[in-house]
C-alpha positions in Angstrom: 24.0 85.0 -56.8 21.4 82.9 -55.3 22.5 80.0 -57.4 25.4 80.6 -55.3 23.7 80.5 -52.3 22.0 77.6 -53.1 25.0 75.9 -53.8 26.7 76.9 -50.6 23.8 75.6 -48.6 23.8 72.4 -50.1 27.7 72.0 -49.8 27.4 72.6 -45.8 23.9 70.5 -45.6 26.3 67.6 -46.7 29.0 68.4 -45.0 26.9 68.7 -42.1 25.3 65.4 -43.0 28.7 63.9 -43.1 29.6 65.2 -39.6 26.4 64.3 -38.6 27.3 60.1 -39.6 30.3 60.4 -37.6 28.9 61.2 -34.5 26.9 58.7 -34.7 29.2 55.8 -35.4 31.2 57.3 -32.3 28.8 57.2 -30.4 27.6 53.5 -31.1 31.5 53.1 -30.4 30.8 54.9 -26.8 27.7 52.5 -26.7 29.8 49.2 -27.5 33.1 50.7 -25.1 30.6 51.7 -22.2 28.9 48.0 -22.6 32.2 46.3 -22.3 33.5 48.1 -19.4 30.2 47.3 -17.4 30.8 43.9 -18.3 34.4 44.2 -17.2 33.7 46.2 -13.6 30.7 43.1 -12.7 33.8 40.9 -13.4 36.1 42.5 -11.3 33.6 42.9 -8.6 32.6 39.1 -8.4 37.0 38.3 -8.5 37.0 40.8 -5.5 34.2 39.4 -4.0 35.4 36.0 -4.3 38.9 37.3 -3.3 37.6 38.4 0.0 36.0 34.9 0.2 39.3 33.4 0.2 40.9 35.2 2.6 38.5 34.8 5.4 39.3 31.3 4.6 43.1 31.5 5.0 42.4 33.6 8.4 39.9 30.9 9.8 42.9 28.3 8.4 45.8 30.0 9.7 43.8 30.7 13.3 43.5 26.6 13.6 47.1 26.3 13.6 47.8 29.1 16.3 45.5 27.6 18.5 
C-alpha cells in the first residue's frame, strides 16, 4: 500500500514536472511574441509619425498653388 503511494506520488511529481517545462517554454514564447510586437507597435508609430509628417507637407504644397 504505501509502495503504492509512493509510486503514485512520483508518477504525478513527474507529470507535474513535465507540465511544469511547458509553461515555461510558453512562456519564453509569450516573452519572444511580446518582444516582437513592441518592436512592431515603435515601428508603426515612427511610419505614423512620419506619415503625419508628410501630409502637412502636401497641405503646405497644395496651399501654394491655391494661393
Amino acid at each position: 500500500r504505501i509502495k503504492d503511494m509512493s509510486t503514485q506520488i512520483a508518477t504525478a511529481s513527474e507529470e507535474q514536472s513535465v507540465v511544469a517545462d511547458d509553461v515555461n517554454q510558453r512562456m519564453v514564447q509569450i516573452d519572444a511574441i511580446s518582444a516582437e510586437t513592441m518592436v512592431g507597435a515603435a515601428q508603426i508609430a515612427e511610419t505614423s509619425r512620419s506619415l503625419a509628417e508628410l501630409a502637412e507637407r502636401l497641405h503646405t504644397v497644395s496651399a501654394q498653388f491655391r494661393a
